[in-house]
N, CA and C atoms as an extended XYZ file, in Angstrom:
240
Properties=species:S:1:pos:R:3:atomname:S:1:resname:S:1:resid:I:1 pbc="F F F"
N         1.638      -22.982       25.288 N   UNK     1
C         2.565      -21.973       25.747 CA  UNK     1
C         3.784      -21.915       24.819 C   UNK     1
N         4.167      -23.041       24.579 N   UNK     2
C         5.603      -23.091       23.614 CA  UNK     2
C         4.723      -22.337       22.097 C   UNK     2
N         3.669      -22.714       21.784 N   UNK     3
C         3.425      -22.014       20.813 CA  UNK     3
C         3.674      -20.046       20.644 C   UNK     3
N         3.024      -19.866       21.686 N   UNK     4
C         3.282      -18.872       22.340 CA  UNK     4
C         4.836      -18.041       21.871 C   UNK     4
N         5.621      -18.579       22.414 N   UNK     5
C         6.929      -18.372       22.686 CA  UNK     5
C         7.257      -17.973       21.271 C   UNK     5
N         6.746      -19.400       20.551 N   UNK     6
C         7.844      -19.057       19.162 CA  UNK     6
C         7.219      -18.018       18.050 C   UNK     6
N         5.959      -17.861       18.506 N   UNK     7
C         5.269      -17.057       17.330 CA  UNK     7
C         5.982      -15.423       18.189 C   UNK     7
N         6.012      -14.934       19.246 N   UNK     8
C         6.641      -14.035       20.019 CA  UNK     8
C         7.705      -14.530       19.461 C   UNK     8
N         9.127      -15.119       19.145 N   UNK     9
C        10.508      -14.863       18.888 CA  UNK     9
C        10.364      -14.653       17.661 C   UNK     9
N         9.454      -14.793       16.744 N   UNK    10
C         8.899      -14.527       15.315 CA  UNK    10
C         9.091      -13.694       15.017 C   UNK    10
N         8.017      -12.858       15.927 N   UNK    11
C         7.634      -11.468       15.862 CA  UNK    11
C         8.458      -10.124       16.076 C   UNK    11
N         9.644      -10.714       16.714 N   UNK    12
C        10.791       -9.951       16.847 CA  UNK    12
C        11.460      -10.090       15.983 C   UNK    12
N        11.700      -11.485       15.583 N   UNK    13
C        12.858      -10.866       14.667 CA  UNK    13
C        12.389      -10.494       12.753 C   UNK    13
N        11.116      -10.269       12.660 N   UNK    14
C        10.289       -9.969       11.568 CA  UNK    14
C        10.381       -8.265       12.021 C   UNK    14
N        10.410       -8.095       12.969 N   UNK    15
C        10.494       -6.510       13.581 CA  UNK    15
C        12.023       -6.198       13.235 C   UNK    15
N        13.272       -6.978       13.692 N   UNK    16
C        14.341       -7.151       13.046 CA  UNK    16
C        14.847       -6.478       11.938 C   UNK    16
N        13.715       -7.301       11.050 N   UNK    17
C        14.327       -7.625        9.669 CA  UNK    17
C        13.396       -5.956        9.207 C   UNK    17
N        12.308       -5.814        9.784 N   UNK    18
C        11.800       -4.079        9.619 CA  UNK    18
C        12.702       -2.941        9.370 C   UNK    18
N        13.128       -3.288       10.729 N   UNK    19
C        13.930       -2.434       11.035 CA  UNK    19
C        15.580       -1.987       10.531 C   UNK    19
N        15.866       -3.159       10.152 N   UNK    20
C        17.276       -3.318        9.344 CA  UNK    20
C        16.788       -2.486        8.051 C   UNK    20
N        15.198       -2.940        7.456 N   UNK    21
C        14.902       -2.329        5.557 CA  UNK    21
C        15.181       -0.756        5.723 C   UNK    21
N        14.479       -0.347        7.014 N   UNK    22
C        14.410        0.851        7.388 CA  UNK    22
C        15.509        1.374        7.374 C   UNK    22
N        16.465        1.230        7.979 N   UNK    23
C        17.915        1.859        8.213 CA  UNK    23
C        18.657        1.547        7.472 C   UNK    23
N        18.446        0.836        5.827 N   UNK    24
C        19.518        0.538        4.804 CA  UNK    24
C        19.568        1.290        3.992 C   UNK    24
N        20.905        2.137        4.271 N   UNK    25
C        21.327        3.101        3.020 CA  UNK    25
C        21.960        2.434        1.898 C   UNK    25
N        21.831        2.806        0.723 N   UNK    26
C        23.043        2.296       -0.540 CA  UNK    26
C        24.141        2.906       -0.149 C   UNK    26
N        25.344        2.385       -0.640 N   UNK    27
C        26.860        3.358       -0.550 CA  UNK    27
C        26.587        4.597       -1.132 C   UNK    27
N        25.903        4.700       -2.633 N   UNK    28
C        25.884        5.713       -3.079 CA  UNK    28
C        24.530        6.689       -2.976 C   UNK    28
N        24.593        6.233       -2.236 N   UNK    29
C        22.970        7.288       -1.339 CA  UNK    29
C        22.201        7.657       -2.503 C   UNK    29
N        22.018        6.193       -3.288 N   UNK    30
C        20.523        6.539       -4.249 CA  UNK    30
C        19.316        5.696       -3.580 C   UNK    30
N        18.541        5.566       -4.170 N   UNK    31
C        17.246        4.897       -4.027 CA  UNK    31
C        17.621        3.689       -3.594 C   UNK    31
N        17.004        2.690       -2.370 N   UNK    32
C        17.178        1.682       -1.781 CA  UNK    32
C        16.348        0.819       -1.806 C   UNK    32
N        16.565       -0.146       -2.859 N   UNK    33
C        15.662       -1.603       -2.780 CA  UNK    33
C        16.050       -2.824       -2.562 C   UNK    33
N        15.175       -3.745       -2.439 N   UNK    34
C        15.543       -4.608       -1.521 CA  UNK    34
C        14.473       -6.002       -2.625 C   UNK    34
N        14.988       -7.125       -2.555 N   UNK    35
C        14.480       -8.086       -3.603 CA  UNK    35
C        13.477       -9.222       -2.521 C   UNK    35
N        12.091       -8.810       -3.183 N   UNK    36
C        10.894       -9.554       -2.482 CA  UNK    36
C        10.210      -10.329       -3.714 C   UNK    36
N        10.250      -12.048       -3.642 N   UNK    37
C         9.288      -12.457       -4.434 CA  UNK    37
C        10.109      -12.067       -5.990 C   UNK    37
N        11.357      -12.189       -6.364 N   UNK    38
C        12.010      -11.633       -7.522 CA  UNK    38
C        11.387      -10.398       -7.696 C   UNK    38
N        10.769       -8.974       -6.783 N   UNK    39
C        11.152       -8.206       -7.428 CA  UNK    39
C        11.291       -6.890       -6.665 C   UNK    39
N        11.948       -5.787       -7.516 N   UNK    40
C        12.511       -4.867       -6.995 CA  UNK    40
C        11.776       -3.694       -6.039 C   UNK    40
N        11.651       -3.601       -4.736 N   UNK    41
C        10.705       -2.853       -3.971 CA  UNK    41
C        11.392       -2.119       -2.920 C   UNK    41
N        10.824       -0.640       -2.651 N   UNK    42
C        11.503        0.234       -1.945 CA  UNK    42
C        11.751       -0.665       -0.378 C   UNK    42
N        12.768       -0.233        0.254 N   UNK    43
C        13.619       -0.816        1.157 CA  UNK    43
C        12.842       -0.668        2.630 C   UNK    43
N        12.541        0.760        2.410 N   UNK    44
C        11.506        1.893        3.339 CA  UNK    44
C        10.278        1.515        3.369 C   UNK    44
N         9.773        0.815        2.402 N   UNK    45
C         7.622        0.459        2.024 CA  UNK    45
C         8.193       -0.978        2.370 C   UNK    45
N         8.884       -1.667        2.363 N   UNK    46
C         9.113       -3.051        3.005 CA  UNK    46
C         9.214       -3.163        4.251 C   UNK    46
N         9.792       -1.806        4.619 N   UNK    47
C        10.755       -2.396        6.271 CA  UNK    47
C         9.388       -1.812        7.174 C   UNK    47
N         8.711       -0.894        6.642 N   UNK    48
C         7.406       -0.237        7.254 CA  UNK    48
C         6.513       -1.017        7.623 C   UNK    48
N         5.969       -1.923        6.547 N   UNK    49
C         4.920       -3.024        6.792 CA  UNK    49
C         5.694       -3.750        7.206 C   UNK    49
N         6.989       -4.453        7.245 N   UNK    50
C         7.459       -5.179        8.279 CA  UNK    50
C         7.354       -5.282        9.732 C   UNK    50
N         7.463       -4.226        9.661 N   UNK    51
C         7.204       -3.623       11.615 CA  UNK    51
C         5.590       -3.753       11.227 C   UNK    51
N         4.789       -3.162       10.868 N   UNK    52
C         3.012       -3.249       11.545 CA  UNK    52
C         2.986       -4.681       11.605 C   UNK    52
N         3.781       -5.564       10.375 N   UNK    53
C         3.254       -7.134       10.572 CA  UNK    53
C         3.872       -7.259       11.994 C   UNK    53
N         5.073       -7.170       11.809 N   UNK    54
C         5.555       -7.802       13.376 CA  UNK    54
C         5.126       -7.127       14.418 C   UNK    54
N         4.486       -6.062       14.607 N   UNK    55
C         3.704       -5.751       16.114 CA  UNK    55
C         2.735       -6.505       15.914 C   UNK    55
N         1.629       -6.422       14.880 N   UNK    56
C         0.989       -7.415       14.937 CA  UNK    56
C         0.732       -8.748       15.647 C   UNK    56
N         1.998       -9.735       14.921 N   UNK    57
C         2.271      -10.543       15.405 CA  UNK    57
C         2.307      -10.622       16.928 C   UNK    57
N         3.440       -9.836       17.295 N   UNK    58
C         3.592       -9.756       19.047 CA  UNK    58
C         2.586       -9.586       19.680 C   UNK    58
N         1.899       -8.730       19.440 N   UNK    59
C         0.537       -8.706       20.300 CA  UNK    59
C        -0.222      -10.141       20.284 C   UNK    59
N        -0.570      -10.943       18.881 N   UNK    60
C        -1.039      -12.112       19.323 CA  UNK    60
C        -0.191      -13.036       19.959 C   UNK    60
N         0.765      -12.770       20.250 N   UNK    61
C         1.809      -13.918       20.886 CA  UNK    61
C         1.847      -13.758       22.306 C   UNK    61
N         1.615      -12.578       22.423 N   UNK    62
C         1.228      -12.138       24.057 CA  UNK    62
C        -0.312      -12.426       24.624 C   UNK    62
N        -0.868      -11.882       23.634 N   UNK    63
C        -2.455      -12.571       24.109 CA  UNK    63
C        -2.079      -14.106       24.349 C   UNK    63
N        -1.582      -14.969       23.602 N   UNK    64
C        -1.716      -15.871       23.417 CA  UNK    64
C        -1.009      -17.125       25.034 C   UNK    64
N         0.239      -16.035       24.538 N   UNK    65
C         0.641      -16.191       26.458 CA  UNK    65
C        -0.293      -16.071       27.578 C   UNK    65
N        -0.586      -15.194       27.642 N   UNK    66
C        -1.976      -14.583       28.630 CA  UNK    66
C        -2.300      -15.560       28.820 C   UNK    66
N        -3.385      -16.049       27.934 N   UNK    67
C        -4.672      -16.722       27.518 CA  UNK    67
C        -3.998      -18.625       28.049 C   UNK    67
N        -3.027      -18.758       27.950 N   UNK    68
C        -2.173      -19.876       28.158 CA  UNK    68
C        -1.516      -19.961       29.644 C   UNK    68
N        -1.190      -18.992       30.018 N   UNK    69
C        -1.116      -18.626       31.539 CA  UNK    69
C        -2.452      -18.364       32.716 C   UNK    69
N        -3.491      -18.233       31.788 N   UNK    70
C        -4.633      -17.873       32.609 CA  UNK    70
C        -5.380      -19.750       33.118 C   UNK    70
N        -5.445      -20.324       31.993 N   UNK    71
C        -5.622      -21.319       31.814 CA  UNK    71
C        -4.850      -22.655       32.099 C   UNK    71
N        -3.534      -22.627       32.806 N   UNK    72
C        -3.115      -22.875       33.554 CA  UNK    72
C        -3.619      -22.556       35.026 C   UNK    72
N        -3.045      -22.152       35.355 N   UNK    73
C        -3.639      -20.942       36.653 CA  UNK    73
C        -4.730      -21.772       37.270 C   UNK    73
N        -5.739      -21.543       36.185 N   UNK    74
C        -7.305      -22.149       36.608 CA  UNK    74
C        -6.951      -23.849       36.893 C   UNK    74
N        -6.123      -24.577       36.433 N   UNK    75
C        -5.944      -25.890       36.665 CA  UNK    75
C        -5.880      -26.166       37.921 C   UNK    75
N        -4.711      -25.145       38.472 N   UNK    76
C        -4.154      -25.539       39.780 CA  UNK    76
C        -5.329      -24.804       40.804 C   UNK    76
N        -6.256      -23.931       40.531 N   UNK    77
C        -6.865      -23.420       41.844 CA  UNK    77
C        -7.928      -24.404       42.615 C   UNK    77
N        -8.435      -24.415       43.306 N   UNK    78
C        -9.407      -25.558       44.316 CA  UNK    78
C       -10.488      -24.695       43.936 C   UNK    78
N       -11.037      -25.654       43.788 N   UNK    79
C       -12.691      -25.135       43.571 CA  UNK    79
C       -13.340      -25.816       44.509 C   UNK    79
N       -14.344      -25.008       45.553 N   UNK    80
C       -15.127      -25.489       46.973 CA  UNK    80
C       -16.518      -25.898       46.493 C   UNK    80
């Protein structure tokens, strides 16, 4: 379950960091890049696949909850 949790607080703030590439203007409202791996890449094609990774992510962090809550669950029920 704690696994759970942290790959979900991951996934947000990788959605975060999406979302910040997305909404970064330059002062001088030219072309906006952003430094990945030493090198120079649009701000917008970063922050885009940022977000699909981080939904991504969230969704397995929620399955993963599920799947961790279900399985619990089953511990505690009586079986006749």
């Amino acid at each position: 379950m704690l696994v759970g949790v942290l790959v979900l607080a991951g996934g947000v703030l990788l959605g975060l960091y999406g979302l910040f590439a997305l909404l970064y203007r330059d002062h001088g409202g030219g072309s906006t890049y952003v430094r990945l791996f030493g090198r120079r890449i649009d701000a917008h094609l970063v922050g885009g696949i940022t977000l699909v990774v981080a939904l991504a992510v969230v969704i397995a962090a929620v399955q993963t909850l599920r799947r961790s809550r279900l399985h619990l669950a089953d511990r505690f029920v009586k079986r006749s």
